[in-house]
C-alpha positions, 0 to 999 in steps of 0.5 A, a space after each residue: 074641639 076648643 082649648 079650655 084657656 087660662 083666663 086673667 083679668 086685670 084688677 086693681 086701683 087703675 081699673 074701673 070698679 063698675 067694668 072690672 065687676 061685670 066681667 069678674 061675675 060673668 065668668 064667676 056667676 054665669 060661666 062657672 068658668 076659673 079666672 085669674 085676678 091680676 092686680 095693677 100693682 104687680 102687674 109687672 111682675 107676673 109671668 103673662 106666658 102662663 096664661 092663654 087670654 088677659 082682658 084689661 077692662 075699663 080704666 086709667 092705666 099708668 102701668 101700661 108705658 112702653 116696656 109694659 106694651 111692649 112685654 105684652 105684645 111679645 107675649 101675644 105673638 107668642 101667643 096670646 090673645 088681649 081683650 082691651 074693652 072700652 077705656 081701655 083701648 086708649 092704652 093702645 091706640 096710635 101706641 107701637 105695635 098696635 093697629 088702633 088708630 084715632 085717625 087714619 094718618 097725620 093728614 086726617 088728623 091735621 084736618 080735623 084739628 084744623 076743623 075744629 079749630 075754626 069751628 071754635 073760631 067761628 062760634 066765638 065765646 060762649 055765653 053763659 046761657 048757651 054753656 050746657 047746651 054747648 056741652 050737650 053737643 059734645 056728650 053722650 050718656 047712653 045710646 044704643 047704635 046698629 053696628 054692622 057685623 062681619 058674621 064670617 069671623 069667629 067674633 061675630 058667630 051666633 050674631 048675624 048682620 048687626 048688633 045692637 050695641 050700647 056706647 057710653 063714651 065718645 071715644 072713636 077709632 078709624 078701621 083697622 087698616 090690618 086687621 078684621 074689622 068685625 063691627 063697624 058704624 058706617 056712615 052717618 050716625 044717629 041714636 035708636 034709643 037713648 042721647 048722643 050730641 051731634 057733634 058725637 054723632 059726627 065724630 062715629 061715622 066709619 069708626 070701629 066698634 069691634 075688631 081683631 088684630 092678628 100678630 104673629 101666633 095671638 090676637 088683640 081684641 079691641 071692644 071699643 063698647 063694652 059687651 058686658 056694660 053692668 051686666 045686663 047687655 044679653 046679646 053682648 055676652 054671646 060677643 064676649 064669650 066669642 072672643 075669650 073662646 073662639 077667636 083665634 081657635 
């Protein structure tokens, strides 16, 4: 049988109305399921071990500095299990403790940087005329991608090979290098539906898209896309739901 968890999100000023929102209804208005409301502003001062699974959605955390990281990863190896969604994950990445990385090690990292740069070089100032189409290049406003899926993991059950899933925003991640890669972009990249510039497209080669990192007794949930983007994503729901539910079970 599955535990029912204790479920808190965090809420707040440095939180995203329009992510905070979808997850609040989903679990309010569609699971009939109790949910804790954790605000930012005393985040800190919340005992986390009377809690099974805390999601942070979408959003700009200045709460979340090194004691703070470093109080939760302790809650998680004790056991509890963090479900980080899009923006979110910026908190987390290349942090201590944490698995997420932008680049894989230094050396990527230094390549591309370098890349860029003189690909800056090259294309030399730019014109008035050639600005929004130079930004297009660099932007994304809503498409649908095929993510692969690994249906074996409690993330992906109910799923099959792929998932259809929606990205808003340009950030990427490389594949965890411990830890379950559940939903991967592998190889070159390109829109079904909606835009995404070339250069983004570029920068989604082999990046991460779902994962779990196991630590010690809980798990981190990374959610790069956000399953429930303004509640409407179906599919994403089934995803969501795994990972309050089944993942570590």
């Amino acid at each position: 049988y599955i535990k029912a968890p204790k479920v808190a999100l965090l809420g707040g000023d440095q939180t995203s109305s329009l992510d905070h929102g979808p997850v609040w209804h989903f679990f309010e208005q569609q699971l009939h399921y109790p949910l804790t409301i954790i605000g930012t502003d005393y985040f800190k001062n919340v005992d986390l071990w009377k809690y099974d699974v805390l999601i942070i959605p979408d959003g700009n955390y200045k709460l979340l500095d090194e004691s703070t990281l470093s109080m939760i990863e302790h809650w998680i190896a004790d056991g509890g299990r963090l479900i980080s969604i899009a923006g979110a994950n910026s908190s987390f990445a290349d942090k201590k403790g944490f698995g997420l990385k932008v680049y894989a090690n230094d050396e990527a990292k230094n390549k591309a940087e370098k890349e860029a740069k003189e690909q800056k070089e090259k294309e030399g100032p730019v014109k008035y005329g050639d600005a929004e189409r130079k930004e297009l290049s660099n932007s994304i406003f809503g498409a649908v991608y095929k993510v692969s899926l690994d249906k074996s993991h409690p993330l992906a059950f109910g799923l099959g090979d792929f998932y259809y899933s929606l990205r808003t925003s340009e950030l990427h991640y490389v594949y965890l290098e411990k830890g379950w890669n559940v939903g991967l972009l592998k190889g070159k990249q390109k829109p079904l539906i909606g835009f995404a510039g070339v250069k983004i497209n570029k920068q989604l080669e082999n990046t991460l898209v779902f994962g779990v990192e196991d630590k010690g007794k809980g798990q981190v949930v990374y959610l790069v896309d956000n399953p429930l983007f303004r509640s409407f994503w179906e599919n994403g729901k089934m995803l969501f739901s795994n990972a309050v539910f089944m993942v570590g079970e």
